[in-house]
RODO-2510 file (C-alpha; in nm, 4 decimals, decimal comma):
residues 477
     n   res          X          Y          Z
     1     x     2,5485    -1,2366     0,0369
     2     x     2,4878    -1,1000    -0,3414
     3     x     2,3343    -1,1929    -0,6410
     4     x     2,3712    -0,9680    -0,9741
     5     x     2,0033    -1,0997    -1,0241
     6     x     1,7215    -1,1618    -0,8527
     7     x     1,3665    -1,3415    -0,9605
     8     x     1,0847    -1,2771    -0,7495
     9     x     0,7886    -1,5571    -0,7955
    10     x     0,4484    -1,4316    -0,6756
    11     x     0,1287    -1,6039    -0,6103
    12     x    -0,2207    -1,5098    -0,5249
    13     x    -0,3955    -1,6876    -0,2516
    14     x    -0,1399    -1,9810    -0,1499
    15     x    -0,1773    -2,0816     0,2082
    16     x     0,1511    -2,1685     0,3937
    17     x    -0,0427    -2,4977     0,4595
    18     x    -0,0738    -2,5515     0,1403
    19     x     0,2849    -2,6625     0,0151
    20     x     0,4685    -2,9905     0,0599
    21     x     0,7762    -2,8606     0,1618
    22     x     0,5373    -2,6959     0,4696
    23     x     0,4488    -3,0069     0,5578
    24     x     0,1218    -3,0914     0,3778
    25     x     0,1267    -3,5092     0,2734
    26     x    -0,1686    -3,4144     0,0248
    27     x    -0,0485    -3,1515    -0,2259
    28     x     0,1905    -3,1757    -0,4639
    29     x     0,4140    -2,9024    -0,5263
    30     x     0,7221    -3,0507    -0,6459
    31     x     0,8439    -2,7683    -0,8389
    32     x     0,8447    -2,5437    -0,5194
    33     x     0,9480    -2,8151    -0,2299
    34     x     1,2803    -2,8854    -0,5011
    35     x     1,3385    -2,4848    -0,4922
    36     x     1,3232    -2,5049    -0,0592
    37     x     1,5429    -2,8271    -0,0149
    38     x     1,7805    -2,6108    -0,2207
    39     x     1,7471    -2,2447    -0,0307
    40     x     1,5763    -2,1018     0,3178
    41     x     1,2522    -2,1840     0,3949
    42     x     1,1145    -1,9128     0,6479
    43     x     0,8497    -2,1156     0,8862
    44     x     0,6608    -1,7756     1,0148
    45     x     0,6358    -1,5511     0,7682
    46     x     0,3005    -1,3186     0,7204
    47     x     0,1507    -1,0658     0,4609
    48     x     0,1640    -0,7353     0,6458
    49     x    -0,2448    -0,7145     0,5196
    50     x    -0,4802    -0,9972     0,4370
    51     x    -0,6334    -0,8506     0,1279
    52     x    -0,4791    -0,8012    -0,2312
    53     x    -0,4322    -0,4239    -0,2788
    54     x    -0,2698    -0,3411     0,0867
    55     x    -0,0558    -0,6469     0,1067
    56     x     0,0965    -0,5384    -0,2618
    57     x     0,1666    -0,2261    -0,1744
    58     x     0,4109    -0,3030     0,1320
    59     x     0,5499    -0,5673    -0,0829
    60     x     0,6223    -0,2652    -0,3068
    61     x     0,7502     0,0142    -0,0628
    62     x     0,8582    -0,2069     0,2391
    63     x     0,5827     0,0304     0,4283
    64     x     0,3237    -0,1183     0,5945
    65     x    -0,0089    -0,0163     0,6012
    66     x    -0,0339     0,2666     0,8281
    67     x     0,2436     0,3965     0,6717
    68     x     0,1765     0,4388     0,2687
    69     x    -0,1852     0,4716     0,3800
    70     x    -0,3210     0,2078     0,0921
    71     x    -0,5838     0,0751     0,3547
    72     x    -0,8307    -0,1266     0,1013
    73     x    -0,8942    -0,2614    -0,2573
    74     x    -1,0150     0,0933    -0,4150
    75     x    -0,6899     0,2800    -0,2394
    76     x    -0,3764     0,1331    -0,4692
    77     x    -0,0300     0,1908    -0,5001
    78     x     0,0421     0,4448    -0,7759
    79     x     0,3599     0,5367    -0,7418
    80     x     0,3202     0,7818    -0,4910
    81     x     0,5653     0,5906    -0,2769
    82     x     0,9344     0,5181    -0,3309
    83     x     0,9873     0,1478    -0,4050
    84     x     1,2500    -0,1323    -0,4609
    85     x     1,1716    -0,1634    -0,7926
    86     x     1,2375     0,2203    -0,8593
    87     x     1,5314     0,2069    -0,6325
    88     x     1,6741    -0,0820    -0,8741
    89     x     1,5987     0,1009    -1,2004
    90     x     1,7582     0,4367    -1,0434
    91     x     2,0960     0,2290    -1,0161
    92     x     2,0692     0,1133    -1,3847
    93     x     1,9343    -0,2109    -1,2744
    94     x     1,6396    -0,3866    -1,5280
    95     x     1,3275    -0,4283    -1,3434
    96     x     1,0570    -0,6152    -1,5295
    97     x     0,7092    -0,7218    -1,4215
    98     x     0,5593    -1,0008    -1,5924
    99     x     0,1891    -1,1066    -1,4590
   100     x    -0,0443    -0,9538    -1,1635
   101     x     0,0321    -0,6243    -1,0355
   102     x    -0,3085    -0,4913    -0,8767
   103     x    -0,1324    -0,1051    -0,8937
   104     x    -0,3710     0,1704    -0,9952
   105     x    -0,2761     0,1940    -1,3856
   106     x    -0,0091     0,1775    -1,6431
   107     x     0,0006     0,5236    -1,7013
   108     x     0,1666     0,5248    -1,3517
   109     x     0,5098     0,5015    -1,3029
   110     x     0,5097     0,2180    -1,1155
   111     x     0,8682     0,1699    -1,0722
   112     x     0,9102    -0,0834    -1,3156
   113     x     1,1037    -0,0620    -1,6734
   114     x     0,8438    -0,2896    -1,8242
   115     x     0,5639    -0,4190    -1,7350
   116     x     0,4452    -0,7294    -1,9577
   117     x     0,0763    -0,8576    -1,8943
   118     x     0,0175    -0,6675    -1,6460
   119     x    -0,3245    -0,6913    -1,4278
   120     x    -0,4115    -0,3209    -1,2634
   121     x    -0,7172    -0,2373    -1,0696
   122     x    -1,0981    -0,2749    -1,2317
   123     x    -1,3225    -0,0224    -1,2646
   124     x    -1,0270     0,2290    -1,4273
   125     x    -0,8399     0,2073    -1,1248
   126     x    -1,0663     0,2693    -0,8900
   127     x    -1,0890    -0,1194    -0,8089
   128     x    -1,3450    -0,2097    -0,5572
   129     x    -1,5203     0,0879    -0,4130
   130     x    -1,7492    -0,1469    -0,1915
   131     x    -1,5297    -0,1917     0,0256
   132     x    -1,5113     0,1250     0,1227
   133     x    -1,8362     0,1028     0,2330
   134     x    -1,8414     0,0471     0,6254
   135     x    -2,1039     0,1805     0,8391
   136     x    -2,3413     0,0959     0,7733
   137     x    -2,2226    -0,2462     0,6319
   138     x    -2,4075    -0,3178     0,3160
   139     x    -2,4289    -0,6834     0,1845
   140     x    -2,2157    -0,8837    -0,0715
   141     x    -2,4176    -1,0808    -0,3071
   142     x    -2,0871    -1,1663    -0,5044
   143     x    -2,0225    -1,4106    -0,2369
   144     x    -2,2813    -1,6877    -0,3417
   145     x    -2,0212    -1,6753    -0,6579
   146     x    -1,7534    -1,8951    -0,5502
   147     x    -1,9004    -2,1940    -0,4519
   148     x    -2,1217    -2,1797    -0,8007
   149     x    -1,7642    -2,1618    -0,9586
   150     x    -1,5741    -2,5030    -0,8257
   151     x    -1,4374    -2,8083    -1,0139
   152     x    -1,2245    -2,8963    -1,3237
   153     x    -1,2101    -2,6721    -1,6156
   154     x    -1,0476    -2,3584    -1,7217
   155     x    -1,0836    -2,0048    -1,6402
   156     x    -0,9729    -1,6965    -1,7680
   157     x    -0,7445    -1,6809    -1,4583
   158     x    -0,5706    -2,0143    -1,5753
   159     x    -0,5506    -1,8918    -1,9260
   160     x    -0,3900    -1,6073    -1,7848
   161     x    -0,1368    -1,7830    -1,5723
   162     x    -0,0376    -2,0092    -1,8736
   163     x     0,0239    -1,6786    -2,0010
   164     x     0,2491    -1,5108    -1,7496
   165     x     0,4325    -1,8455    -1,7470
   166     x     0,5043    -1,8469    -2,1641
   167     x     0,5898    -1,4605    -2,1625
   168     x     0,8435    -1,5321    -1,8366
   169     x     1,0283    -1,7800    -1,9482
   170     x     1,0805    -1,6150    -2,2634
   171     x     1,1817    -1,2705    -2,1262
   172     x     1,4422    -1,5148    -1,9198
   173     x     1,5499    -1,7250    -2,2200
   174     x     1,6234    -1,4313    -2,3987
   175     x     1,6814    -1,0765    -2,2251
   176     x     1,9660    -1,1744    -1,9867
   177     x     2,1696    -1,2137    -2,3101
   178     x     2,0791    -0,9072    -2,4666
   179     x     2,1172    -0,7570    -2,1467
   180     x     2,4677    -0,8732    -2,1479
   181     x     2,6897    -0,7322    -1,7648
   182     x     2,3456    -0,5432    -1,6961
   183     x     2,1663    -0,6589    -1,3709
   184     x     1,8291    -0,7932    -1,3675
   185     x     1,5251    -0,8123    -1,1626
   186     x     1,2312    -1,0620    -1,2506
   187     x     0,8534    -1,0021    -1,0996
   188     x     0,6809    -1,2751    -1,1922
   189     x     0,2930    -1,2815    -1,0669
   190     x     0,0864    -1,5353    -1,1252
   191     x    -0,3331    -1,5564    -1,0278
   192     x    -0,3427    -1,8992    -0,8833
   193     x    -0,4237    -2,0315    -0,6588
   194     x    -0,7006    -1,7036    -0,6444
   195     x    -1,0369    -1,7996    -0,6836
   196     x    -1,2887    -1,9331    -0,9040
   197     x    -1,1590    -2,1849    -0,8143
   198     x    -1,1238    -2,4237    -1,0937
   199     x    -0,8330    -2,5936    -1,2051
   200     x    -0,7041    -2,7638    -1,5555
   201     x    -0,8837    -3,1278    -1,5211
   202     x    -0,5242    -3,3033    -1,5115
   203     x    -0,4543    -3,0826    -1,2360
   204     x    -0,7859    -3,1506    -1,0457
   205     x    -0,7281    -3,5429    -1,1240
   206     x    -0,4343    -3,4792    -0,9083
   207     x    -0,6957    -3,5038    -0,6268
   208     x    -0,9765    -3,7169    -0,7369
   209     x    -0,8881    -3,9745    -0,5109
   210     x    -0,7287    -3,7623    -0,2594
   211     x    -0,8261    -3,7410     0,1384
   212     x    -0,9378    -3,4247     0,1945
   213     x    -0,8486    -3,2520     0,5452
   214     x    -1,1143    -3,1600     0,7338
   215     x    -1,2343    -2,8546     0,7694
   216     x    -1,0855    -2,6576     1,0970
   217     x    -1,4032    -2,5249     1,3342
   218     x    -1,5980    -2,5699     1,0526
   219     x    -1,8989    -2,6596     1,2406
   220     x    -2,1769    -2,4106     1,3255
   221     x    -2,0719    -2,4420     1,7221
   222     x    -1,7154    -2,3856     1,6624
   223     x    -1,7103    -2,0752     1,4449
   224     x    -1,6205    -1,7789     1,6034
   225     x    -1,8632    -1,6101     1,8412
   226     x    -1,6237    -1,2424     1,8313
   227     x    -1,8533    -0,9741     1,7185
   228     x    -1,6167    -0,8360     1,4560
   229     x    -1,5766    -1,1877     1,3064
   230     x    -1,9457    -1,2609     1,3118
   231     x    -2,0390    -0,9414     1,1173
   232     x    -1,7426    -1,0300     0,8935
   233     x    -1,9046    -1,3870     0,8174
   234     x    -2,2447    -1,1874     0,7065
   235     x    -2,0504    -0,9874     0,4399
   236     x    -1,8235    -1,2459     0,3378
   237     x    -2,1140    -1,5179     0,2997
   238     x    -1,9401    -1,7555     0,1110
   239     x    -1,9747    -2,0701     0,3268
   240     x    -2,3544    -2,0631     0,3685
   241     x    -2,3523    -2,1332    -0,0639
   242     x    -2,1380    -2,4173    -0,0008
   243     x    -2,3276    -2,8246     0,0694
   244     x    -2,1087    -3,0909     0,1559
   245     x    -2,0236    -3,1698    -0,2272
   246     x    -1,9029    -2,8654    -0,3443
   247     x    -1,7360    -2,8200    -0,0158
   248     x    -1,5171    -3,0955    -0,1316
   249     x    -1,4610    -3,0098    -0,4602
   250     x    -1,3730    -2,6846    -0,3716
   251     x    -1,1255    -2,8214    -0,1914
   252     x    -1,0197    -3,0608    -0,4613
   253     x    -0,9805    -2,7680    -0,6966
   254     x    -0,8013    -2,5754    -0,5173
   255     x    -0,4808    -2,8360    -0,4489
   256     x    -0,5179    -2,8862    -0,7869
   257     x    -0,4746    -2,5185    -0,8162
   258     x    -0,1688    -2,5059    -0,6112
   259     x    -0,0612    -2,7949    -0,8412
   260     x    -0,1239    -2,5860    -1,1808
   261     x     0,0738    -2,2840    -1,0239
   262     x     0,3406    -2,5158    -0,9161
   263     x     0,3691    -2,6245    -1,2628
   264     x     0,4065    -2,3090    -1,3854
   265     x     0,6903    -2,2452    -1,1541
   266     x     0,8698    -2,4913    -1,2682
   267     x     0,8771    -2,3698    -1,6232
   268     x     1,0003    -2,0485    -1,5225
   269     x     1,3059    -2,2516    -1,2805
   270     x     1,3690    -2,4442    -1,5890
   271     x     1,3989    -2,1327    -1,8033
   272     x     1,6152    -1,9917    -1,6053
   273     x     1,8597    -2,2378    -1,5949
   274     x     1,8320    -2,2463    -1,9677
   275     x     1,9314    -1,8753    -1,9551
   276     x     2,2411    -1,9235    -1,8082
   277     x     2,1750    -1,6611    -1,5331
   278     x     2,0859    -1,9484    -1,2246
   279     x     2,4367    -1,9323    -1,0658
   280     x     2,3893    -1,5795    -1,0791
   281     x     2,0426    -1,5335    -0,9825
   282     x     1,8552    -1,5341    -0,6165
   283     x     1,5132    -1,6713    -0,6216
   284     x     1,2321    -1,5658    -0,3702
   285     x     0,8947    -1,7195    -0,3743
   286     x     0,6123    -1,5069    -0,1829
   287     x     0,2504    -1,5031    -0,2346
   288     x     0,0143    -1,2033    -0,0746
   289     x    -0,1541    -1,3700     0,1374
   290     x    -0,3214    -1,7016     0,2324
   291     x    -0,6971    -1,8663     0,1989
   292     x    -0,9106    -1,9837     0,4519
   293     x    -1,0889    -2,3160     0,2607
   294     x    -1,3615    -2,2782     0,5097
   295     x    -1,1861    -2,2808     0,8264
   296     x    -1,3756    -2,1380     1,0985
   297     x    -1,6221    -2,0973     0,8985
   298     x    -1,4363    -1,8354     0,6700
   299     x    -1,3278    -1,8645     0,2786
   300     x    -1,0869    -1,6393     0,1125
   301     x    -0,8973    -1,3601     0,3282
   302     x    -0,9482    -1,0462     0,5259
   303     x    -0,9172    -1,2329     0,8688
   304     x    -0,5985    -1,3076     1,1453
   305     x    -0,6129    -1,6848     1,1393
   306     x    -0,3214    -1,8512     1,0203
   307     x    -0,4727    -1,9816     0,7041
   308     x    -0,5798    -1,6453     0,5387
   309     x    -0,2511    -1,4367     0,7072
   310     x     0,0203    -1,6672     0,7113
   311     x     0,2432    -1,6944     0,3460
   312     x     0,4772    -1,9527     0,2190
   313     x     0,8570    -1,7658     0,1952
   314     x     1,1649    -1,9471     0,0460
   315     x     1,4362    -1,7956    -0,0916
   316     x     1,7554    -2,0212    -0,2543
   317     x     2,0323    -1,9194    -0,5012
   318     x     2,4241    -1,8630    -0,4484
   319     x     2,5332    -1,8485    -0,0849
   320     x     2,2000    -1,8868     0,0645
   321     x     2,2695    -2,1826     0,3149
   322     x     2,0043    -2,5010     0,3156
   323     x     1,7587    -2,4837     0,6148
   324     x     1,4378    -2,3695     0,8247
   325     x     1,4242    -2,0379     0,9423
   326     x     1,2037    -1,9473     1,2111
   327     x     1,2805    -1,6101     1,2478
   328     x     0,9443    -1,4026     1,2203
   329     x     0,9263    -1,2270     0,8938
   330     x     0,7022    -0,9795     0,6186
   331     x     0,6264    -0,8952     0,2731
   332     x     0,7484    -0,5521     0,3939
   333     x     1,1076    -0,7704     0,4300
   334     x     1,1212    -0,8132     0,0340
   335     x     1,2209    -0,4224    -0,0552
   336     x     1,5168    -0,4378     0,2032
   337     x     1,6073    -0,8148     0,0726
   338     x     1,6273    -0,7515    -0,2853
   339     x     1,8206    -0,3957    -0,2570
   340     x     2,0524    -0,5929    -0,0408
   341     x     2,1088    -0,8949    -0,2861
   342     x     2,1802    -0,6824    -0,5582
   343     x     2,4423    -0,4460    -0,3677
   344     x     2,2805    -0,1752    -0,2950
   345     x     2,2931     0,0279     0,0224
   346     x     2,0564    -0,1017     0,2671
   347     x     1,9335     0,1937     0,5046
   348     x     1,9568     0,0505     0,8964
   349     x     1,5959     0,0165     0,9929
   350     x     1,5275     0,2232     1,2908
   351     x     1,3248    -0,1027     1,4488
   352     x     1,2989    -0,4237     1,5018
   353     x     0,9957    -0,4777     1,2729
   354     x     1,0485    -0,2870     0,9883
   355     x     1,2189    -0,4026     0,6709
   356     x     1,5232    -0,5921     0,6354
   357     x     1,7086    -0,8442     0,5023
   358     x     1,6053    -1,1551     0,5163
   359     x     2,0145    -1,2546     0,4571
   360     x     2,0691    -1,0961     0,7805
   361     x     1,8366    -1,4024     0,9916
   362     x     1,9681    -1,6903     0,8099
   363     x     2,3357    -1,6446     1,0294
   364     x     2,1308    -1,4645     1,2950
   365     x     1,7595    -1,6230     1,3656
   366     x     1,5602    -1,4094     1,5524
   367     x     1,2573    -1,5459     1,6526
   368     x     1,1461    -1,3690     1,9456
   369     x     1,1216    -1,0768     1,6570
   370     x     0,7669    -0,9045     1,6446
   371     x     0,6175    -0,8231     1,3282
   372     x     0,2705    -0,6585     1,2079
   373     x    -0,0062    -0,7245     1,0154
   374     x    -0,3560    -0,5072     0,9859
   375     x    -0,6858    -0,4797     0,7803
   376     x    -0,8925    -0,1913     0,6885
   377     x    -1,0881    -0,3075     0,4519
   378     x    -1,4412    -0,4344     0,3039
   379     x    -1,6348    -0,6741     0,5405
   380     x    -1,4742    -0,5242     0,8906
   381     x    -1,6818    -0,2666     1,0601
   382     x    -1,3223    -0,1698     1,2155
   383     x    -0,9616    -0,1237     1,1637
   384     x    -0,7813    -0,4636     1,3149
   385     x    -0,4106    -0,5645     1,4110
   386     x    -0,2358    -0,8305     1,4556
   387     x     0,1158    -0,8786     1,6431
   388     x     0,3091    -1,2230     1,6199
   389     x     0,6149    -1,3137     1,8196
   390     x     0,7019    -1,6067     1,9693
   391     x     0,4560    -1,8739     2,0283
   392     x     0,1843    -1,6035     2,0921
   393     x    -0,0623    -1,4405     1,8015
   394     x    -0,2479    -1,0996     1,9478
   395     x    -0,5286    -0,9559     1,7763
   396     x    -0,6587    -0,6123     1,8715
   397     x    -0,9695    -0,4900     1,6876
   398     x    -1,0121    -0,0953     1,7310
   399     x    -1,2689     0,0373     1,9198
   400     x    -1,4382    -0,1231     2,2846
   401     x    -1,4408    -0,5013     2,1497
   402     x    -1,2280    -0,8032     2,2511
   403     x    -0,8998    -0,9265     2,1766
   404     x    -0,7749    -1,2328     2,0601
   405     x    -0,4615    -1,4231     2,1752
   406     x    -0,3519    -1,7842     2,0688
   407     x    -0,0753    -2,0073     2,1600
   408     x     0,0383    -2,1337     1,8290
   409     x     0,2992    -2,3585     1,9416
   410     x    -0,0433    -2,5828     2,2015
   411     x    -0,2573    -2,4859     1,9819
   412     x    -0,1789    -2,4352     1,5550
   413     x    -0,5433    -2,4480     1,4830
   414     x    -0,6244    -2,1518     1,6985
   415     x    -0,9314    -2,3077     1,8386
   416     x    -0,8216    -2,1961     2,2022
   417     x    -0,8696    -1,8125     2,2350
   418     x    -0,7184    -1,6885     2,5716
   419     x    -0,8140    -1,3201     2,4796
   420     x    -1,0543    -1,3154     2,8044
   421     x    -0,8413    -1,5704     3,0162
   422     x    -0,7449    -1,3580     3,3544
   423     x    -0,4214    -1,6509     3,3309
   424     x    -0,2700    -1,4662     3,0129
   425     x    -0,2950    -1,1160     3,1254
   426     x     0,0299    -1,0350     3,1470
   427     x     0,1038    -1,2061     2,7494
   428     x    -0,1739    -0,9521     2,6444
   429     x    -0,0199    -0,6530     2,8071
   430     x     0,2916    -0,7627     2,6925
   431     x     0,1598    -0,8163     2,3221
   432     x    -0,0112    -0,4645     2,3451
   433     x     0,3071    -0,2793     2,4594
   434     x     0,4623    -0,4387     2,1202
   435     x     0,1407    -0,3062     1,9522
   436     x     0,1644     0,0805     2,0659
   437     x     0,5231     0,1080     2,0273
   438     x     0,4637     0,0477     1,6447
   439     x     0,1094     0,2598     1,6110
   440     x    -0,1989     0,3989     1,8177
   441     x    -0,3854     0,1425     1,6936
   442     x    -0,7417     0,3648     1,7596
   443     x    -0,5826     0,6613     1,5645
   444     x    -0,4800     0,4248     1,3117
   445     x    -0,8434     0,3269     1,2580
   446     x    -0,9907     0,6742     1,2465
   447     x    -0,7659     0,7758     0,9949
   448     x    -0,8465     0,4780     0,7713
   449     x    -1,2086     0,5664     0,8032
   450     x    -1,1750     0,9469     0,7426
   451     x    -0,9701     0,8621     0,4261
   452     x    -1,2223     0,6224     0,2874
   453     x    -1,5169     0,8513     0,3875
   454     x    -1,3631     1,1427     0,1626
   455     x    -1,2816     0,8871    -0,1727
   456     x    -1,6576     0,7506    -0,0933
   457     x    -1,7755     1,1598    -0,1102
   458     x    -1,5636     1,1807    -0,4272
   459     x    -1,6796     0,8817    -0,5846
   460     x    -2,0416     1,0524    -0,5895
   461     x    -2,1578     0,9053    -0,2584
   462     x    -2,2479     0,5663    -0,0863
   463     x    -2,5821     0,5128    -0,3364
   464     x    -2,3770     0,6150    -0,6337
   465     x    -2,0426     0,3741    -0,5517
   466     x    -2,3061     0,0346    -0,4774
   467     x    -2,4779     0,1028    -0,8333
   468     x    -2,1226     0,0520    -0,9717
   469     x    -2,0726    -0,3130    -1,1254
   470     x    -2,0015    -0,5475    -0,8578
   471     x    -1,7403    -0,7946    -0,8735
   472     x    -1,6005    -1,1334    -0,6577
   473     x    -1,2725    -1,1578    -0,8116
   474     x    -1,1021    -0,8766    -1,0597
   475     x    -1,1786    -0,9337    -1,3862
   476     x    -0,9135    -0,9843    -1,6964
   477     x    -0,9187    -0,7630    -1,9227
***
């Protein structure tokens, strides 16, 4: 299965349960449930990292996080890593990037041969030093931001998207022409559904009317009494700003969100088939990772549950067969897939869970595959992993504190932690072989710390790096 080109649309932010063609009856994403009743939708895909910077990364290099060593928001990819997008350009392929990026800089070589609107780390690309801040935890006072920041309206992150969409589907109506027999790769990266969340009032009218879902554990008995998750609710205070009205409209604004970007998609779909290129053209849509709406007591990212960690992948175009895939797959899956679709020489991965094609499941499901996702970053006062395979989800935070196991298939909302159950010890061991044969998941952890302690020493110290300008959600600039 090839495809001269390949167009990769990127989100920020957009739950898996937040897509019609995943089986939610109250958004509307008609744009993107068209593109899956025409290509693969994969039912259990994850971000390999729950947090903007990481997860982008081992989109880039097909690495995950242990391995390129990009642990947080203030430790980006620059580069420093071989990536699809270089591997593309090195065989005379086009590579653009149109939108969100979240690398270090543009004086980088990033791997791209033009980047257009690009978005790169704050703070000169340093990003968000805070969170390298981890023992002792200091507070957030961003947090009470988002919940001031809910309800119709525009943004500068909408204004942006609108953006990304106009300067897309121009490069599309236009370049693969001038481009002529050359092959093409599109990044296209939009901001939504990212917080603030506010969304374009004929979006949020979408929902005015709309039954909202209720909120999963989202009562003070039922969030989680872990001890890494309660210090992580501290930091990440968001939900204690929220009252029962803006609750809603938070939730209100962010289908209508999903809704905007879905729009915007489909101006992109439509200019490519008004480029000609569609027959010849595989399309992936990805986001980097999911939000929590206040489930268990959590908004935004950074945490295991299915919300915040599981991602939305369909891919459709020439040869790719109609259908559900439930083969477990990762961002880190995207370098091998593209360098595949476009011909090139895909080197055999050495195991099971690291990158390949996601052409090679659609003949050949595998879903007792394992894959990986981890955090090491602002909020957690430890590394954490998670493994997925099967019906069972293990999480295994580093250092003497309890793991987490859930039953996804009984029990989707993860209410039901058998991490302590003596009936599931043999799942756990079994879960934790899969773990160690990947990483030494306390090694792991200490390295992640000793590498942020040295950046915090030459960023001038912890006092010096929480005097810098604080920040909820990256600024455009």
């Amino acid at each position: 299965m090839t495809g001269k080109n390949v167009l990769i649309i990127c989100s920020d932010e957009h739950s898996r349960s937040a897509l019609g063609c995943y089986g939610n009856s109250i958004v509307q994403t008609p744009a993107l449930d068209k593109l899956a009743g025409k290509g693969m939708r994969f039912s259990r895909a994850y971000t390999p990292s729950p947090i903007c910077v990481s997860a982008r990364a081992s989109l880039a290099t097909g690495t995950h996080v242990h391995e390129n060593q990009c642990w947080s928001s203030s430790q980006p990819f620059h580069g420093q890593h071989d990536s699809w997008m270089r591997r593309l350009r090195d065989h005379d392929h086009a590579t653009v990037s149109v939108g969100k990026l979240h690398y270090r800089s543009g004086n980088d070589d990033n791997g791209f041969s033009e980047e257009i609107l690009p978005m790169y780390l704050a703070n000169d690309g340093k990003g968000w030093p805070h969170g390298l801040i981890r023992n002792p935890m200091p507070g957030f006072e961003e947090a009470r931001e988002m919940a001031r920041e809910v309800g119709p309206g525009e943004s500068t992150y909408t204004e942006y998207d609108r953006g990304i969409a106009s300067e897309a589907s121009k490069w599309l109506r236009q370049s693969p022409k001038a481009l002529k027999d050359k092959p093409w790769a599109l990044f296209v990266s939009f901001i939504s559904p990212h917080y603030p969340l506010i969304a374009p009032q004929e979006f949020f009218d979408l929902y005015s009317n709309a039954p909202m879902p209720e909120t999963i554990a989202g009562g003070h008995n039922q969030k989680p009494d872990h001890p890494v998750l309660k210090e992580m609710a501290k930091f990440w205070d968001y939900d204690s700003h929220f009252d029962e009205e803006t609750r809603d409209r938070a939730k209100r604004s962010y289908f209508g969100l999903c809704s905007f970007l879905d729009d915007n998609i489909r101006q992109v779909l439509e200019a490519l088939e008004d480029s000609g290129s569609a027959r010849d053209t595989v399309v992936i849509y990805i986001t980097d990772h999911g939000e929590m709406l206040g489930n268990h007591g959590f908004w935004a990212k950074s945490v295991m549950y299915e919300d915040a960690v599981g991602i939305p992948l369909i891919m459709a175009g020439n040869e790719v067969p109609v259908g559900v895939n439930h083969t477990p797959v990762s961002l880190t899956d995207i370098a091998a897939t593209v360098e595949g679709l476009v011909g090139l020489e895909v080197p055999k991965a050495k195991a099971p869970w690291q990158s390949r094609p996601l052409q090679s499941f659609i003949n050949s499901p595998e879903t007792e595959r394992f894959i990986l996702s981890e955090y090491h970053d602002g909020g957690s006062p430890t590394g954490f992993f998670m493994i997925r395979q099967g019906a069972w989800k293990y999480v295994y935070y580093a250092g003497i504190q309890p793991v987490q196991l859930f039953n996804l298939e009984n029990d989707p909302d993860e209410l039901e932690d058998l991490g302590e159950s003596p009936d599931f010890e043999n799942v756990r061991a079994l879960m934790h072989e899969h773990l160690t044969s990947i990483l030494d998941p306390e090694k792991v952890n200490a390295q992640a710390f000793a590498d942020q302690a040295a950046l915090v020493e030459q960023y001038g110290g912890r006092e010096t790096i929480l005097a810098m300008p604080g920040f909820n959600h990256t600024p455009v600039e």
